[in-house]
Structures are given as C-alpha cells and as structure tokens.
C-alpha positions as a Markdown table, in Angstrom:
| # | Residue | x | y | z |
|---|---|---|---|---|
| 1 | Unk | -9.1 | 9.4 | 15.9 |
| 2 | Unk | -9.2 | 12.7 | 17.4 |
| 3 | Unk | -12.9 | 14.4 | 17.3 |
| 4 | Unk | -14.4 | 17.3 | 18.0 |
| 5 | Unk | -17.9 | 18.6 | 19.5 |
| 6 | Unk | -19.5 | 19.7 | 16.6 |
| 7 | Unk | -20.0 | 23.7 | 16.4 |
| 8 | Unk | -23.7 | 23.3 | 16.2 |
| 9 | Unk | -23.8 | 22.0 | 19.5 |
| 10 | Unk | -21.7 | 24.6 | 21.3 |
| 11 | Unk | -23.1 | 27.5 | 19.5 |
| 12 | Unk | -26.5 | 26.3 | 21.0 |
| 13 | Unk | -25.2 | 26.1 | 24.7 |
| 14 | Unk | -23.2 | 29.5 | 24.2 |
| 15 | Unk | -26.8 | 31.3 | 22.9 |
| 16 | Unk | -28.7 | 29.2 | 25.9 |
| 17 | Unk | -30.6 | 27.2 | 23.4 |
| 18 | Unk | -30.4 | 23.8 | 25.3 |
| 19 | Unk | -32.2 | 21.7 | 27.5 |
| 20 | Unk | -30.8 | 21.0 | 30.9 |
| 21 | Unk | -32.5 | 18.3 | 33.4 |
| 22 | Unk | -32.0 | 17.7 | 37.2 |
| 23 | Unk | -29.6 | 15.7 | 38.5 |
| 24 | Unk | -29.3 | 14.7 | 42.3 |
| 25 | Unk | -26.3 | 13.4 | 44.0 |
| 26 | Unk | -26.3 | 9.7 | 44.1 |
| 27 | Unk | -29.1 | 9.4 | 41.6 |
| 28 | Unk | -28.6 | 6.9 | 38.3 |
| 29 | Unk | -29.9 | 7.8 | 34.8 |
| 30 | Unk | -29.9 | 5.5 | 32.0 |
| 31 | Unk | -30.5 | 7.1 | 28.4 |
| 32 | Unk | -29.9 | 7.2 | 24.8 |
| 33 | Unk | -28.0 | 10.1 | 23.1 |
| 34 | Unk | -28.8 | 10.3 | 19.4 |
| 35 | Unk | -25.3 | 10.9 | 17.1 |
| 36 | Unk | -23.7 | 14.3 | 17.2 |
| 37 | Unk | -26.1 | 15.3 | 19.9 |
| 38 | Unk | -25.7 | 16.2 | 23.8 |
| 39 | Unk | -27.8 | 15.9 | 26.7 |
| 40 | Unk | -27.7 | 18.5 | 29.4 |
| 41 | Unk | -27.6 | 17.9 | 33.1 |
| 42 | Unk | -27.8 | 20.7 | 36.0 |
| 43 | Unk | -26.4 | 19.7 | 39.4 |
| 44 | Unk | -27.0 | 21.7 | 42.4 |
| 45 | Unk | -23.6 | 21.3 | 44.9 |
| 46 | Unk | -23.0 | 23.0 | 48.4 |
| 47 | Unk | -20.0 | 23.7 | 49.7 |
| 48 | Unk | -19.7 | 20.7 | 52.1 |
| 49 | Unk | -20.1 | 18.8 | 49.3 |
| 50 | Unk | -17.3 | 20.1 | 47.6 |
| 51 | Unk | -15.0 | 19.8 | 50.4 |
| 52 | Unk | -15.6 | 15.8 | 50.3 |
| 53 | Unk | -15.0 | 16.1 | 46.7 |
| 54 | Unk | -17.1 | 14.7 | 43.7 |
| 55 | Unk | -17.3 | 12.3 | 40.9 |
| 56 | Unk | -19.4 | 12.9 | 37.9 |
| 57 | Unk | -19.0 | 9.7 | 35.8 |
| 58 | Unk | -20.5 | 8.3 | 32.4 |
| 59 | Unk | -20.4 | 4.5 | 31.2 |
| 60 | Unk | -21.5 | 3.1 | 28.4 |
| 61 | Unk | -22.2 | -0.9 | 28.0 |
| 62 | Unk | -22.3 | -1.0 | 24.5 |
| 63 | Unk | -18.8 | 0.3 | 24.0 |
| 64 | Unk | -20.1 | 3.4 | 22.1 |
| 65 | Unk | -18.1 | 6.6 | 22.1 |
| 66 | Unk | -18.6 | 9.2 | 23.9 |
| 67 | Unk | -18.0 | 12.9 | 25.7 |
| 68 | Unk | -18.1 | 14.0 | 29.0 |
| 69 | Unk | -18.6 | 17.8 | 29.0 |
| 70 | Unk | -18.4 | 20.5 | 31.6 |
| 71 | Unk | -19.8 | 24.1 | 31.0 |
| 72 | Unk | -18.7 | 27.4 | 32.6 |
| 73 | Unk | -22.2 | 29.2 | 33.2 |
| 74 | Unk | -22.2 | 32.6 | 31.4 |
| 75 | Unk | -23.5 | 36.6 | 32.9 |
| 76 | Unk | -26.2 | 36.1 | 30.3 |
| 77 | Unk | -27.3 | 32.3 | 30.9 |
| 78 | Unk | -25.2 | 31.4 | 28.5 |
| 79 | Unk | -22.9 | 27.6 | 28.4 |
| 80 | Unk | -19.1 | 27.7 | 27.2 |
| 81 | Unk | -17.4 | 24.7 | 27.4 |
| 82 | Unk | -14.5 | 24.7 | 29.9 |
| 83 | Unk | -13.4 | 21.0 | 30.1 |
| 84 | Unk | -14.1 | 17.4 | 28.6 |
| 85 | Unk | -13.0 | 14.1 | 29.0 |
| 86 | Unk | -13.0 | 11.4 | 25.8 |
| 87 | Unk | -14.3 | 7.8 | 27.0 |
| 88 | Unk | -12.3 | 5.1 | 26.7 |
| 89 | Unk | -12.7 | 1.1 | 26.7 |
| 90 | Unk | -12.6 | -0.5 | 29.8 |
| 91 | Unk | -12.7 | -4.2 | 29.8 |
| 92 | Unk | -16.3 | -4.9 | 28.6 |
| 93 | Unk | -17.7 | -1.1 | 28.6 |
| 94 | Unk | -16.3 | 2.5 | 27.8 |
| 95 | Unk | -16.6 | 5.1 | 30.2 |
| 96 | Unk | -15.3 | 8.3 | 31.1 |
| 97 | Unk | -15.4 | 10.5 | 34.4 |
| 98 | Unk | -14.1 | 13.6 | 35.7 |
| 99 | Unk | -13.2 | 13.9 | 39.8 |
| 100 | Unk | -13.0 | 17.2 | 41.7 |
| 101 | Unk | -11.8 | 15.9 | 44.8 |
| 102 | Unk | -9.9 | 19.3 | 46.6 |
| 103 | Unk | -6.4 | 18.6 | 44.7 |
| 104 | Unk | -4.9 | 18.1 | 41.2 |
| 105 | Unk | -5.9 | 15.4 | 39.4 |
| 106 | Unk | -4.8 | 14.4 | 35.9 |
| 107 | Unk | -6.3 | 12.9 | 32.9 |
| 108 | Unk | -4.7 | 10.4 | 30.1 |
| 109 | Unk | -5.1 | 11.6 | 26.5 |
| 110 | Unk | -4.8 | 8.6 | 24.6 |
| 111 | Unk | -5.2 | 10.2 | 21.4 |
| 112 | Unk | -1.9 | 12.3 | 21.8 |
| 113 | Unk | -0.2 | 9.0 | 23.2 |
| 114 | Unk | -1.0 | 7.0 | 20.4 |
| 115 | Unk | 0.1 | 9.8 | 17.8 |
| 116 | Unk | 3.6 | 9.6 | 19.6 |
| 117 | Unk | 4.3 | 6.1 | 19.6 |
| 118 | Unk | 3.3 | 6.0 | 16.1 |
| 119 | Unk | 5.8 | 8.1 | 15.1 |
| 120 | Unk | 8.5 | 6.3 | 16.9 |
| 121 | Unk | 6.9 | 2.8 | 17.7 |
| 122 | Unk | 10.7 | 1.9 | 18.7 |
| 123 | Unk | 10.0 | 4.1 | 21.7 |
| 124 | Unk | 6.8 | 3.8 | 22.4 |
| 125 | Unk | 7.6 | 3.1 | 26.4 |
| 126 | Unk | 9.3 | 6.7 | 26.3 |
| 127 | Unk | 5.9 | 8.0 | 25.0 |
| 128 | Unk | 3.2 | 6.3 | 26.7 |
| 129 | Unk | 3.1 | 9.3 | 29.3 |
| 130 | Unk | 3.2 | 12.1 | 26.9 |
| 131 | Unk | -1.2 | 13.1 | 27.3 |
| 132 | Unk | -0.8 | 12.6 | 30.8 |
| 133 | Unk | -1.5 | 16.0 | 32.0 |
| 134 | Unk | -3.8 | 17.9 | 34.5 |
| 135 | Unk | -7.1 | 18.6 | 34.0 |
| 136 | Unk | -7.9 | 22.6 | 33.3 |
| 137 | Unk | -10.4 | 22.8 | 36.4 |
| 138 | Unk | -10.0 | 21.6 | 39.6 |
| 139 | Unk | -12.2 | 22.9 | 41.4 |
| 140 | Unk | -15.9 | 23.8 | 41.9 |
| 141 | Unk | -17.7 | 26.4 | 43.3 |
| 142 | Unk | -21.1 | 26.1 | 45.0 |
| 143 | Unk | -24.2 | 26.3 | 43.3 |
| 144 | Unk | -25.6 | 24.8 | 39.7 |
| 145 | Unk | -23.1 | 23.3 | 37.9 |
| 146 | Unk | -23.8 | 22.1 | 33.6 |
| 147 | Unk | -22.5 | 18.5 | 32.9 |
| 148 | Unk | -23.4 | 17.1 | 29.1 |
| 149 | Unk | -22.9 | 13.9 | 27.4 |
| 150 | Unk | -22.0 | 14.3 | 24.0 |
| 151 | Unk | -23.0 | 11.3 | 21.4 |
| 152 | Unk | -19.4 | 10.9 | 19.7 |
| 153 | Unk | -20.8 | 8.0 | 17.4 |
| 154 | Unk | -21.0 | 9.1 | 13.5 |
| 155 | Unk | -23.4 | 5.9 | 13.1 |
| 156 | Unk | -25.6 | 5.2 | 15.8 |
| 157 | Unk | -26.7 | 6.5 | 19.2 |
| 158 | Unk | -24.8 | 6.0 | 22.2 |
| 159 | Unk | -26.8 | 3.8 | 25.2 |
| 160 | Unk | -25.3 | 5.9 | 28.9 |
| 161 | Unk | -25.6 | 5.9 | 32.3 |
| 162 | Unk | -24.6 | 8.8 | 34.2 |
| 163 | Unk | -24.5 | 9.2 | 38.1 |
| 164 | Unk | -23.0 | 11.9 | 40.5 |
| 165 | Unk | -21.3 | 10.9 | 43.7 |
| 166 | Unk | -19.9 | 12.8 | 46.9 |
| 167 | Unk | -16.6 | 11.2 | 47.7 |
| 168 | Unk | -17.5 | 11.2 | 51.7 |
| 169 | Unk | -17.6 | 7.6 | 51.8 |
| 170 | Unk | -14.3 | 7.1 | 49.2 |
| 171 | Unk | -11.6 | 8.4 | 51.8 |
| 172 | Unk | -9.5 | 5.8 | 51.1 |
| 173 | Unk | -10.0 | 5.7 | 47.1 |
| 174 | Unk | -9.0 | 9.7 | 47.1 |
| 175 | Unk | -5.8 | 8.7 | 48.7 |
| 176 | Unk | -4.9 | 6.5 | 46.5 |
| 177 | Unk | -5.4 | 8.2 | 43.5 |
| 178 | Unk | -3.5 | 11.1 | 44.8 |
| 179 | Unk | -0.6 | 8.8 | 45.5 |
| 180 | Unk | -0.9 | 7.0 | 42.0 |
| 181 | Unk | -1.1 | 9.9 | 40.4 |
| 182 | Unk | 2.2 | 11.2 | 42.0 |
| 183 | Unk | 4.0 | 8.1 | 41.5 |
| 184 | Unk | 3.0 | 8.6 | 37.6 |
| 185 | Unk | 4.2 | 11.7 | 37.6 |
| 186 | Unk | 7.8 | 10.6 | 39.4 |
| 187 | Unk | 7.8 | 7.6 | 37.0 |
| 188 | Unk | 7.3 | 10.0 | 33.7 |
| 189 | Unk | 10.5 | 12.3 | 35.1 |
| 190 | Unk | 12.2 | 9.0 | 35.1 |
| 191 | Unk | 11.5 | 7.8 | 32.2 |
| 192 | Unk | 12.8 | 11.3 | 30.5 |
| 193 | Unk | 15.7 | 10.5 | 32.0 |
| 194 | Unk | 16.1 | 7.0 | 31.5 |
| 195 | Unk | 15.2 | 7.9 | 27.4 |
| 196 | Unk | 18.7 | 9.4 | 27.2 |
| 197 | Unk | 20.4 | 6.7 | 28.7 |
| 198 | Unk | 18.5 | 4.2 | 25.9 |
| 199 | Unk | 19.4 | 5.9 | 23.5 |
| 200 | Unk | 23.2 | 6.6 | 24.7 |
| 201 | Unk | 23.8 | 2.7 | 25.0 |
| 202 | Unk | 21.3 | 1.6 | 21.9 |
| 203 | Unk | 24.3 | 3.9 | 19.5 |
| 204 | Unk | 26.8 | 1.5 | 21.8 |
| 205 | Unk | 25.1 | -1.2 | 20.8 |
| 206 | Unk | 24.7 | -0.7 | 17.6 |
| 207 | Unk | 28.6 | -0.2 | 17.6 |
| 208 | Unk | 29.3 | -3.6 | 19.3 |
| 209 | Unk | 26.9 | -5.5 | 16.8 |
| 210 | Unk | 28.8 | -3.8 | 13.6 |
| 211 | Unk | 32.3 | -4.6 | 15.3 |
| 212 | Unk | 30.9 | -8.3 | 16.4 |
| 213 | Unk | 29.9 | -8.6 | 12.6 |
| 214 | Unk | 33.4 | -7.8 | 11.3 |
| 215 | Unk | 35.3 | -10.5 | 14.2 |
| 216 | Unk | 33.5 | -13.0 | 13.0 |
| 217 | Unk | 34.4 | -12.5 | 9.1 |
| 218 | Unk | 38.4 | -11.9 | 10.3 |
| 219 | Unk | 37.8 | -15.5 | 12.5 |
| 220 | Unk | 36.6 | -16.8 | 9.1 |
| 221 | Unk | 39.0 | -15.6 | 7.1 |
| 222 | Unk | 42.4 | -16.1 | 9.1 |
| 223 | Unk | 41.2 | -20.3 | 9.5 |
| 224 | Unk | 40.5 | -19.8 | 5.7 |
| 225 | Unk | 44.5 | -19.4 | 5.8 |
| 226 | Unk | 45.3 | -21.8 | 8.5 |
| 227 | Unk | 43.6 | -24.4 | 5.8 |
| 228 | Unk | 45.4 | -23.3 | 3.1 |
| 229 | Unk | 48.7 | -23.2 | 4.8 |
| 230 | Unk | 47.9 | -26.7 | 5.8 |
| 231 | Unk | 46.8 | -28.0 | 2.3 |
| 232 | Unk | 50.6 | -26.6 | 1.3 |
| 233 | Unk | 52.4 | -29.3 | 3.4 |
| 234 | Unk | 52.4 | -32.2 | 0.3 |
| 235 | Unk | 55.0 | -32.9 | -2.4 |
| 236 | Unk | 52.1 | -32.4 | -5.0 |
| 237 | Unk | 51.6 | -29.2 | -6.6 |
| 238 | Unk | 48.5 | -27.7 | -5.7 |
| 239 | Unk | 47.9 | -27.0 | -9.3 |
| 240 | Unk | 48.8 | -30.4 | -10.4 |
| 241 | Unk | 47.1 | -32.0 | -7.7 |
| 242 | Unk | 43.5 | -29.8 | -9.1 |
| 243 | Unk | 44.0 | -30.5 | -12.8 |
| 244 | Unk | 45.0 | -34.4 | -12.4 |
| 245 | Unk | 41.2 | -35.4 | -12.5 |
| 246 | Unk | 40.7 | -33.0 | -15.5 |
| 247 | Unk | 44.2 | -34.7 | -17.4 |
| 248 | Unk | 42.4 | -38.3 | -16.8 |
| 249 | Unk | 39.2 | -37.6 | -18.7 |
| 250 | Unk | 40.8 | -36.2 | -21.3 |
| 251 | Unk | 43.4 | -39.0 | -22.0 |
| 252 | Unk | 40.7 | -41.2 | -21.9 |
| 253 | Unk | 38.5 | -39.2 | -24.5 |
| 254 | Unk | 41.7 | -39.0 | -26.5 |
| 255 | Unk | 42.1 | -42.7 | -26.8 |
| 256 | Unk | 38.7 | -43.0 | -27.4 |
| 257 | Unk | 39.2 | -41.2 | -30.3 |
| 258 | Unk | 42.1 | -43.0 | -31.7 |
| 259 | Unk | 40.3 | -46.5 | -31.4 |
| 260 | Unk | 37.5 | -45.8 | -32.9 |
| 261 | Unk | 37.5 | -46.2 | -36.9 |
| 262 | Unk | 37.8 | -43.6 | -39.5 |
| 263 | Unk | 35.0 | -42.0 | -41.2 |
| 264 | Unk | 34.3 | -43.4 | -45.1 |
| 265 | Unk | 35.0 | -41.0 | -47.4 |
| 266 | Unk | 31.7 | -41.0 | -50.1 |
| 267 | Unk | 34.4 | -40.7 | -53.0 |
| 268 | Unk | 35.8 | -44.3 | -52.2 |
| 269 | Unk | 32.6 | -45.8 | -51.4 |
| 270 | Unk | 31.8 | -45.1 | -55.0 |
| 271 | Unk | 34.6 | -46.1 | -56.0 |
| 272 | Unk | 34.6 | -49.7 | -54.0 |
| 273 | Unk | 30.8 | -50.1 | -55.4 |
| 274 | Unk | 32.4 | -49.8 | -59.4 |
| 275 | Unk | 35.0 | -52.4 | -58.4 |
| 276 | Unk | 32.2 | -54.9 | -57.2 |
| 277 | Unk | 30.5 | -54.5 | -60.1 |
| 278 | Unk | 33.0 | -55.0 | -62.7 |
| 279 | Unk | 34.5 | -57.9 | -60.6 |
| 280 | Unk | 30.6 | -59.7 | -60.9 |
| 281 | Unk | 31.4 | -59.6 | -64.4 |
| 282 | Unk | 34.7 | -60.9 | -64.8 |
| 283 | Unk | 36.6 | -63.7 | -63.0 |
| 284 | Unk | 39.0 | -61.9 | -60.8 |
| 285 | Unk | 43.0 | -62.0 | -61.2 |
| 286 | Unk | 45.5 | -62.2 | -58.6 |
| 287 | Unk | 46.7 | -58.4 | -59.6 |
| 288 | Unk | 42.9 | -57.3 | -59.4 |
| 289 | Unk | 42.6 | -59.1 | -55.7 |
| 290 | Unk | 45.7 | -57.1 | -54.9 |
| 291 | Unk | 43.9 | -53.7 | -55.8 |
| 292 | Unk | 41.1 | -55.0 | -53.5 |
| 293 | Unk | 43.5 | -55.5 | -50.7 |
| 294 | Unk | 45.3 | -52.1 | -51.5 |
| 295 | Unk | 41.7 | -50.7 | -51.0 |
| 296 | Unk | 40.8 | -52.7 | -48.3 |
| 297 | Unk | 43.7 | -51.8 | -46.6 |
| 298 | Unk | 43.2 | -48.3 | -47.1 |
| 299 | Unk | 39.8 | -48.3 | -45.6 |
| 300 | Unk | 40.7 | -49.4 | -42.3 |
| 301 | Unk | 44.3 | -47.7 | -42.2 |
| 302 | Unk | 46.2 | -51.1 | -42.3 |
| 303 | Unk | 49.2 | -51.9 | -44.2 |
| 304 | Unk | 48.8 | -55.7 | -45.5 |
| 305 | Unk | 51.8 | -57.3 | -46.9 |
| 306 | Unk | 51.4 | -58.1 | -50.4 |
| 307 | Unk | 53.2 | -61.7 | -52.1 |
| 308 | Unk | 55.5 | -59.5 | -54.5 |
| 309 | Unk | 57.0 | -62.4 | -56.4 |
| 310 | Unk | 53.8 | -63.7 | -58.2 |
| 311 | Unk | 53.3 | -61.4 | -61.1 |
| 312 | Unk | 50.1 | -59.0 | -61.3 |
C-alpha cells in the first residue's frame, strides 16, 4: 500500500523544528524509530568524496517498514524533502538505500508495479518495469547533507541500522550497476516492443483455438454420417429394425392378457351363492345340473356341450 510521510513530520523539518545528529562516513548506527516518526542525520561530504560516489543505506532485520529521506537544506535552515526511497524485503531483512555515484541511477517502485499487474495480471511480464525510473537527484554537492529515516510502521517501531559509505573501494560494484542498469533499460524498450507482438499473435491464437474448436465438431459430425450411411446397407428397415424389440413386449403382454381369466362379475356371484343354497335344500334334477353347467360355463367363457335328448 502506497504511504505517505505524514504532514506533521515535514512541516517540522520545513520550520527547522527537528533534531539532526552526526554521521561520519563509514560509521554504523543501530536505533529504534518510534511509528510515524523520523530521525535526522547530518553528513558532512567533500568533494573528493563525491567524486568516488556514495552510498547512504538503511536495513532493518525485523522486516519493518520503512523510509529513507533526503532533505534539500533551505536559505532560512529550513528541510524540504527532495527525494525518498520505500524499503523493501530482501530475503530475511528489508532495507532501502540511495547511491550518488557520478551517473544516473534508477530506483524500482514496486508500489506502481504491482498496481499495473493488477490491473492486467495476464500481462504482468509487460508491466513489471513500469516504476523503474530515475531517481530525481543525482548528484551532491559538498558540504552538510540531511538524511532521515522515517518509521513507516502504523503499529510498532521500526528496529534500523544506517551507515554511509564512499564508493572508493566499490570500483568494480559501480560498474556493474551502471551496466545492469542499462541492460534494464534496453530490456524494458524491448519488452514494449515485444507487448505488441503478444498481443498481435494471442488475437491469432485465439482465432486458431475457435477454428480448432469447430474442425473437431465437423470431424464428428461427418463420421456421424459415415455411420449412418453404413447402418443403411441391410434389408431391414431401420425403423422396423428399432421398433422390433418394442413389437415383442407387447405381443407378449397381449397374450398375457388373453390367458389370464376374466374378472367375476359381483351380480353372478350372487347369483351362483342363491343357486347353492336352494340346491342344499332340494335334491337336484338333471335340468337344474344343466343351469349349473350353463353357469359354470359362463364363468370361465367355455362352451360345454349339453346331452340334449334327456328331457330337463
């Protein structure tokens, strides 16, 4: 989250209302900044000194937040903050450091970095370059120059060390920051470059997956028709050939049906229970056996063949 130096602070330096210390070159100072609060340091810097370029730098091994500040000195004593640098994690610590070494040198906003590949996390590689820029003073002129470390902790203090180095003996590590730095630059003019060609050829690919989409739905579809064409070679309708399991159940259920026996009707099972009662009281005659039969033939849907020639 970007942050701010709070207005309290930089009113007080601006009206000269702060306390600065001493700082040698090559000396180490371990404190503890308080939140929202700044300590002041004065360095005192010929001109030799700033021809073998320096190093102010701030690190902080409890991974606090923090700001390194750098103050323009004022006709009336006043402080006005010219620069600062936002720490940053670094393996086990965060720290933060500015370098005025006789050239340009850049610094890495991450907050502006991480803002852009937010909005486009598709792109992020496009963006990872975009707070690279240079820092707004290079150079240093000879005399007393105002460092501060800002505590940018809302919760707790901020444990710092702080040193300032001549770059006399770091020959070899100005080189190669000078080179790195140009190759950064060269990369991020690439990469500009290289953005419209990704995006030229993603809308290509995009293209191809659609059309690769639709080849494989006409594959599908014309071996779909191959099949069919196939399944057409036979003497059996293909109708016929679908319905013939559908015809067999239903002959079955039909004959089913037929076999099994018909329902009583309630009217001639009152009927039958009369008849057995009045034939309990009388001896039965051969007509009244035939009625029996007539009825019992009726009940089951059979036609019995009666002896005609003996009288009823």
């Amino acid at each position: 989250m970007k942050t701010s130096v709070s207005a309290t602070i930089l009113e007080e330096a601006l009206n000269g209302r702060v306390s600065v210390d001493p700082l040698l070159l090559g000396q180490t100072v371990t404190k503890k900044v308080e939140k929202q609060r700044a300590h002041f340091y004065a360095v005192k810097i010929t001109e030799q000194e700033i021809s073998s370029g320096l190093v102010f730098r701030v690190e902080s091994p409890s991974k606090s937040k923090f700001k390194l500040l750098f103050f323009d000195q004022e006709a009336d004593g006043g402080l006005s903050l010219a620069m600062q640098e936002d720490s940053r994690r670094t393996g086990k610590i965060t720290c933060a450091g500015m370098y005025f070494l006789g050239f340009p040198v850049y610094s890495l906003d991450h907050t502006i970095t991480s803002m852009s590949q937010e909005k486009d996390p598709e792109t992020a590689l496009f963006k990872s370059l975009d707070g690279f820029h240079q820092c707004e003073v290079t150079e240093l002129k000879a005399g007393t120059q105002v460092f501060a470390v800002y505590g940018d902790n809302f919760f707790k203090s901020v444990n710092y060390t702080i040193q300032v180095l001549c770059a006399t003996s770091f020959t070899q590590e100005k080189e190669d920051l000078r080179s790195g730095e140009a190759q950064i630059l060269t990369k991020r003019a690439e990469l500009a470059k290289f953005e419209t060609e990704y995006r030229e050829v993603l809308v290509q690919f995009t293209d191809t997956t659609s059309r690769y989409a639709q080849e494989m739905q006409s594959i599908d579809e014309l071996l779909k028709q191959r099949n069919e064409i196939h399944s057409a070679y036979t003497t059996v309708p293909l109708v016929e050939r679908s319905s013939s399991k559908n015809r067999l159940r239903k002959s079955l259920f039909k004959k089913a049906v037929a076999e099994a026996p018909a329902p009583i009707d309630q009217e001639e099972e009152e009927e039958e229970e009369e008849e057995s009662s009045r034939q309990r009281n009388k001896k039965p005659n051969t007509c009244d056996e035939s009625k029996t039969l007539k009825k019992k033939t009726r009940w089951y849907n059979l036609r019995l063949k009666l002896d005609k020639k003996k009288p009823c």
